[in-house]
C-alpha positions in Angstrom: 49.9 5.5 38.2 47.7 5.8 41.5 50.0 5.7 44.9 48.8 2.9 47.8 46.6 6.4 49.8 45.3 7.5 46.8 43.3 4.0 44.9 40.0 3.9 45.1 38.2 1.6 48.6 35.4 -0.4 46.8 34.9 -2.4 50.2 34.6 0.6 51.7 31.5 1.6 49.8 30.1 -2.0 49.9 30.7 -1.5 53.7 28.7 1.9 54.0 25.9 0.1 51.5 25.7 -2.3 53.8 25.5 -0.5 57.2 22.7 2.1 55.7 20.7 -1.0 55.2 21.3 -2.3 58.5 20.6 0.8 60.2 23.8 2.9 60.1 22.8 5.3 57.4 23.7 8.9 57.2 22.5 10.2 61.0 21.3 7.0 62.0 18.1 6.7 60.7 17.6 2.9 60.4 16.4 1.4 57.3 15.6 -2.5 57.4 15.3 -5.3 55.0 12.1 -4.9 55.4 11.7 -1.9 54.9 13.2 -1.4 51.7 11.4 -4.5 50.2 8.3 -2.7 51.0 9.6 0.1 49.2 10.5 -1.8 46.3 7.4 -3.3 46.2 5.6 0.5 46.5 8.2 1.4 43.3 7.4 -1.9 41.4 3.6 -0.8 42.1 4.4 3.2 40.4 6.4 1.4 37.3 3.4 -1.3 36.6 0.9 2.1 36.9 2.9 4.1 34.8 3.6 1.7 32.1 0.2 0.4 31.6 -1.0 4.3 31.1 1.5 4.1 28.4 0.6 1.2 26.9 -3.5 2.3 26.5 -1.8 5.8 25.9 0.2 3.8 22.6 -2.7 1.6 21.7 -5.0 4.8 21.1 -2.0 6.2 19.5 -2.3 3.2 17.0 -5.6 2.8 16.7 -6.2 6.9 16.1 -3.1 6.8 13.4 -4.5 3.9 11.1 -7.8 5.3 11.3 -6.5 8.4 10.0 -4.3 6.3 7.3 -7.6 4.5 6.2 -9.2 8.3 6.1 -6.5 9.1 3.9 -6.1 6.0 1.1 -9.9 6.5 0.7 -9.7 10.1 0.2 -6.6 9.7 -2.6 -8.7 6.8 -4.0 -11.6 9.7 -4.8 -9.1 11.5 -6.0 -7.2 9.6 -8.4 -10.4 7.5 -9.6 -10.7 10.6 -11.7 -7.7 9.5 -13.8 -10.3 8.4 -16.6 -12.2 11.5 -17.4 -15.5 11.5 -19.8 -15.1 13.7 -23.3 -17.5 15.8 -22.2 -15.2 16.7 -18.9 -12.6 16.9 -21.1 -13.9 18.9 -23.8 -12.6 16.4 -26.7 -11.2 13.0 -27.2 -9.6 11.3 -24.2 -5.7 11.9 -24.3 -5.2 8.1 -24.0 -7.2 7.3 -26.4 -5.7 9.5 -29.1 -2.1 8.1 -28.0 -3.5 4.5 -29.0 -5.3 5.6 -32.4 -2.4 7.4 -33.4 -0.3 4.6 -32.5 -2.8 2.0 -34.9 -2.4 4.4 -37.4 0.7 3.9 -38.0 2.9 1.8 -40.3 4.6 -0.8 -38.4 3.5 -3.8 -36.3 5.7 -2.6 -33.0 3.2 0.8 -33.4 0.3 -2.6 -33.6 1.5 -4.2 -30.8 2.2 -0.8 -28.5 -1.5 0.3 -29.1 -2.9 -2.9 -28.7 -1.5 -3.2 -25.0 -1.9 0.2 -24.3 -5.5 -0.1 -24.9 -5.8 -3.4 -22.7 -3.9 -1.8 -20.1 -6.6 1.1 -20.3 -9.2 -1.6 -20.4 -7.9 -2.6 -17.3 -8.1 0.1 -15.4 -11.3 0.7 -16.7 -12.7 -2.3 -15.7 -11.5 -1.7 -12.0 -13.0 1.3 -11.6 -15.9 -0.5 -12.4 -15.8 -2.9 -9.7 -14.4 -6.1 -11.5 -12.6 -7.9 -9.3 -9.2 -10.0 -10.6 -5.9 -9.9 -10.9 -5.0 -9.1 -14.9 -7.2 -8.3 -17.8 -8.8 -12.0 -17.9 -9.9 -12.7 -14.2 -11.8 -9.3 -14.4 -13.4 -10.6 -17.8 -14.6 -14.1 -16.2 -16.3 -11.7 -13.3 -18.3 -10.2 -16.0 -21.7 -11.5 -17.0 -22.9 -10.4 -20.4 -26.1 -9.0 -19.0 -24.5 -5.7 -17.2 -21.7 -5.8 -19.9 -22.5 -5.5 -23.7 -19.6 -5.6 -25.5 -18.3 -8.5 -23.3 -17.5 -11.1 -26.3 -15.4 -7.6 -27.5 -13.3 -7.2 -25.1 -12.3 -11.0 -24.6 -11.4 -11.1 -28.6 -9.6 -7.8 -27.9 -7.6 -9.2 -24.7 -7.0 -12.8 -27.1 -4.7 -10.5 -29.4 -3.2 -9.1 -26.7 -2.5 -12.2 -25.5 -0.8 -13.7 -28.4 1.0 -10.6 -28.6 2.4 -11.0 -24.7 3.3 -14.5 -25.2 4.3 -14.7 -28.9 6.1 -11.5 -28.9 7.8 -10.6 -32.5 6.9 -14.2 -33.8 3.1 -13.2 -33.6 2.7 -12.0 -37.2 0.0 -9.2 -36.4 -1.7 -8.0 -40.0 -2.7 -4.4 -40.1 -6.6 -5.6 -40.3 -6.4 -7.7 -37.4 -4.9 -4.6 -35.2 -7.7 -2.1 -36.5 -10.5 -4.8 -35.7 -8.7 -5.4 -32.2 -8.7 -1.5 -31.5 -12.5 -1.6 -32.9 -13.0 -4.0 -29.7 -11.4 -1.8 -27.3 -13.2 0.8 -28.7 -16.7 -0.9 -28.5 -16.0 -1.5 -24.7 -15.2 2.0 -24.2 -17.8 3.3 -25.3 -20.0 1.4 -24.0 -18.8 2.8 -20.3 -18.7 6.0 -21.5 -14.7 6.5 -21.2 -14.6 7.5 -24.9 
């Protein structure tokens, strides 16, 4: 517990504030109201200076960083458009593509249905790359105009089975020959873009 001589006089240092503003200030140099309004003012000026440097400093910051992120998305965009390689680049069959004929060669309907959407979801990328615009499968299709794509009337029976596969699930009684013709579509498309 502090004794009575020893607490702290916080008048005492509201008194010397106040004399040094009214002119009693460490060796009597006198600083007025005035005075130090005027130098408040000169130190609002300095903080207004400084902090609009920083600001256009920030905003070139900004502008230079997304720049440089827009550099960089289109750079990995070259990069992993190459996802979907030629046979000729890949010296054979494209490993995709095997996946889904193996998977129509086999002797279930789930092996059906697996190659079926594998395909359309390779369609789909496909038809990306190639500057379809949509959401799915179907808006690309409806961008489409038969006379820059061939096998158009293809791909939409292929994506139909597809379909009925999505929304039907197990209930969609999917025959061996209708799977092999659906792949034949896929296939069609394919090769018409030179993918296969």
């Amino acid at each position: 517990m502090l004794q009575p001589g020893n607490q702290a006089n916080v008048e005492y240092f509201f008194r010397l504030l106040y004399n040094c503003f009214h002119g009693a200030c460490y060796g009597g140099t006198s600083i007025g109201l005035q005075e130090f309004s005027a130098w408040l003012a000169h130190l609002w000026l300095w903080i207004i200076i400084v902090g609009y440097a920083l600001s256009v400093a920030a905003l070139f910051g900004v502008v230079y960083t997304t720049v440089r992120l827009f550099e960089l998305r289109k750079r990995e965009e070259e990069f992993y458009s190459t996802l979907l390689i030629t046979p000729e680049a890949a010296g054979g069959m494209h490993p995709r593509w095997e996946h889904i004929q193996s998977l129509v060669e086999g002797s279930t309907q789930s092996q059906w249905r697996e190659a079926i959407i594998e395909a359309d979801i390779m369609l789909d990328e496909v038809l990306g790359k190639r500057g379809y615009a949509g959401d799915g499968v179907g808006e690309k299709l409806k961008s489409a105009e038969e006379a820059e794509f061939a096998t158009l009337q293809n791909a939409w029976d292929a994506h139909k089975v597809r379909n009925q596969i999505a929304h039907q699930g197990s209930s969609f009684d999917l025959s061996e020959t209708v799977a092999r013709r659906t792949i034949q579509h896929y296939e069609a498309v394919f090769r018409e873009f030179k993918v296969i």
